[in-house]
C-alpha positions as CSV (number, residue, x, y, z in Angstrom):
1,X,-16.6,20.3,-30.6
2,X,-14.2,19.6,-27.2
3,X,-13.4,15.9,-26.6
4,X,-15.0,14.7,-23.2
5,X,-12.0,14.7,-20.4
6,X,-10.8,10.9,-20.0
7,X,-9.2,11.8,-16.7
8,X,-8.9,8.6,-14.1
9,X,-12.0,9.6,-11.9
10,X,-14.4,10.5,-14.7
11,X,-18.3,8.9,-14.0
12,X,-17.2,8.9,-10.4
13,X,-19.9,10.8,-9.0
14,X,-21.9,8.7,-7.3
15,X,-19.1,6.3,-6.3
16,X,-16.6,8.6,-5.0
17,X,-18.6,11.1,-3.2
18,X,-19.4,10.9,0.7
19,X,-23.3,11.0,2.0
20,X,-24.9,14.3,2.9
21,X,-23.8,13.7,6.4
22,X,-20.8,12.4,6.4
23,X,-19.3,15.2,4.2
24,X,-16.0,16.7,5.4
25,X,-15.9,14.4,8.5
26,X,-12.0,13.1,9.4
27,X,-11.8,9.7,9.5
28,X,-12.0,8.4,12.8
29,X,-9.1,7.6,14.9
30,X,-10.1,3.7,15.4
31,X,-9.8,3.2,11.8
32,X,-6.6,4.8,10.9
33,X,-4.9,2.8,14.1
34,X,-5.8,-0.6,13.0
35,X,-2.5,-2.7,12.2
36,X,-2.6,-4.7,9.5
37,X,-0.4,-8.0,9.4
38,X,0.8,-9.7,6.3
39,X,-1.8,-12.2,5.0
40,X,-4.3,-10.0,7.0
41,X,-7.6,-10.2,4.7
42,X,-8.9,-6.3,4.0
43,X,-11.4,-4.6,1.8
44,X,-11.0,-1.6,0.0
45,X,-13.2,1.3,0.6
46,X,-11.9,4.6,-0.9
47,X,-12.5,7.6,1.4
48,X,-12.9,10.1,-1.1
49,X,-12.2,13.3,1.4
50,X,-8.6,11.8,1.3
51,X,-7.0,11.8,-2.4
52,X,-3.7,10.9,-1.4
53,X,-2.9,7.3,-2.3
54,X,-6.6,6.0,-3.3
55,X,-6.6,3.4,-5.7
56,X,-8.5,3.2,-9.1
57,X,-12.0,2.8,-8.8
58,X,-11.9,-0.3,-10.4
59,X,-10.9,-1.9,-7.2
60,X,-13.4,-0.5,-5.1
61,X,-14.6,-3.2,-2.4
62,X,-12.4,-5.3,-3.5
63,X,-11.0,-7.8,-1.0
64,X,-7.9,-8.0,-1.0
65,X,-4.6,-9.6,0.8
66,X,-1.8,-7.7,3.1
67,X,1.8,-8.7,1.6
68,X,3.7,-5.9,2.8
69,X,4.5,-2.3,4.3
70,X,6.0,0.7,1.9
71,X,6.4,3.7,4.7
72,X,2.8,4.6,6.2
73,X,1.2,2.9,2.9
74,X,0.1,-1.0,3.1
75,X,1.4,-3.1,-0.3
76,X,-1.9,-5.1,-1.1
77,X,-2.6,-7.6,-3.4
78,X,-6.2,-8.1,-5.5
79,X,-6.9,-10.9,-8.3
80,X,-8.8,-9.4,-11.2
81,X,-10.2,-12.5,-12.4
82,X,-7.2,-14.6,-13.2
83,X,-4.7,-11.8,-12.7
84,X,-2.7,-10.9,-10.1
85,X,-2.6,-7.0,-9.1
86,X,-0.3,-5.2,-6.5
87,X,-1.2,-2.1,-5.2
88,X,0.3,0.3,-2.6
89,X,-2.9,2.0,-0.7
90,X,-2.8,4.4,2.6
91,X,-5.1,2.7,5.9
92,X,-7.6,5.8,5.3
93,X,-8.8,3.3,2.1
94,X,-8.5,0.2,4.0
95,X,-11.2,-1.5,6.5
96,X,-10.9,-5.1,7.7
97,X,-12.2,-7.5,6.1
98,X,-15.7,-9.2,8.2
99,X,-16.3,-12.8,6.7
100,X,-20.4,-13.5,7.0
């Protein structure tokens, strides 16, 4: 018998996979130029086409806060109940955050 893989994007299928029509699509210009300013409020919304710095899908629409730049990548940090998490995600994963 073969142990099951316990790789980090195993029982992602529904969750990181694009819709029918949306599959293959580059992500659009407008979204990729936003600037985001520390203490900026964001949201995190893996785009799975893009593998490069994605975060965990733990952390999936997560709100999170801006506290920094490393190169291209935005440093963001996330509370996970009481603790504090900082991660370093690329814009292609990031969306502002819309308070409703």
């Amino acid at each position: 018998m073969v142990k099951a893989s316990q790789g980090l994007r195993r029982g992602t299928r529904s969750v990181l996979s694009k819709d029918v029509r949306e599959r293959g699509a580059v992500p659009s210009l407008s979204l990729l130029m936003i600037e985001y300013n520390v203490g900026d409020k964001v949201c995190i919304v893996p785009n799975p086409a893009i593998h490069g710095g994605m975060p965990h899908r733990r952390y999936f629409g997560k709100v999170a806060t801006v506290i920094g730049r490393r190169g291209r990548a935005y440093e963001v940090e996330v509370f996970l109940g009481n603790k504090r998490k900082v991660l370093y995600v690329l814009p292609e994963h990031l969306r502002p955050w819309k308070q409703s």
